[in-house]
N, C-alpha and C positions, 0 to 999 in steps of 0.2 A: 389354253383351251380347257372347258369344262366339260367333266364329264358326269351325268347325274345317273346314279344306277343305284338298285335298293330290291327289298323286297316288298312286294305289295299283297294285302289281301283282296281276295277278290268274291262276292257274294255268288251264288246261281242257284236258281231255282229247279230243281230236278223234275217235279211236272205241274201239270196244272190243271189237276183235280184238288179241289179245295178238300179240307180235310177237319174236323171238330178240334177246335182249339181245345185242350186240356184246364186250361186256366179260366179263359171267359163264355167258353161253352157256342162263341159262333162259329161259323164253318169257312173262318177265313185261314186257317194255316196251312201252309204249302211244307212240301218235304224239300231245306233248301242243303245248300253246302259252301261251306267258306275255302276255298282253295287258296294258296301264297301262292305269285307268278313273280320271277325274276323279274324285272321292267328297266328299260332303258329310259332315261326322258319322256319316264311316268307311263310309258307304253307296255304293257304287262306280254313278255316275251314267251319263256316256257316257264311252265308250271313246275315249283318246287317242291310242295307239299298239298298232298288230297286229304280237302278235311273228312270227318265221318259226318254225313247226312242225321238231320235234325228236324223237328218241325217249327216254322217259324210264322208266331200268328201277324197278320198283318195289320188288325186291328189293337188289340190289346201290347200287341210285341212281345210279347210271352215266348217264352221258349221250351220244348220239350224233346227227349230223346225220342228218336224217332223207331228206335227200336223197343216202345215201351210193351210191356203182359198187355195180352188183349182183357177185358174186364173181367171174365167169369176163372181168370187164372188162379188158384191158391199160392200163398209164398212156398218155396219152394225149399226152407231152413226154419230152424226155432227162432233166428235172429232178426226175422223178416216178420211185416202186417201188411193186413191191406188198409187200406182211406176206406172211410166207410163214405166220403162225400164221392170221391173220384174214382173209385175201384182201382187204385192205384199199388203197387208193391212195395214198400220202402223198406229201408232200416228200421226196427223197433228201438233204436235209442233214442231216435228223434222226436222231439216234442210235439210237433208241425209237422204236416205232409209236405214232403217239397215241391209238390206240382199244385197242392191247391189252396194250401194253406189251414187248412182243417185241424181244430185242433186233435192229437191221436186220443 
């Protein structure tokens, strides 16, 4: 007798108000979340781990925390800038914005 058991990821979409992609600027990103479900025979049973919600563009597939500063936020440390393309917060070591690619 075989028995097939594992863990699986499982995507959901948390709503469906489309939201400004970060990366390519259209209003196709949803706030999704990746959950692990125990699953018998690929059948996804209970849920082992809740992912943290993200946004996920559906066109581009870009990905962004969903918890990001809203735009007019200042860094919040000396170690911190914002994108001057994305009004985004990052590290000041980084060459690159990580959400858009801009160079700092």
């Amino acid at each position: 007798m075989f028995l097939i058991a594992g863990v699986q990821p499982k995507t959901r979409r948390l709503d469906d108000q489309p939201q400004r992609c970060p990366a390519c600027g259209l209003a196709q990103a949803f706030t999704t979340r990746v959950d692990h479900y125990l699953s018998l025979f690929f059948i996804p049973l209970i849920r082992v781990k809740q992912g943290e919600p993200f946004l996920l563009c559906e066109g581009c597939q870009g990905t962004a925390n969903g918890r990001r500063s809203p735009a007019g936020e200042e860094p919040l440390s000396g170690a911190s800038t914002v994108c001057v393309a994305c009004k985004s917060v990052f590290d000041r070591s980084f060459k690159y914005c990580p959400h858009c690619g801009q160079r700092a």
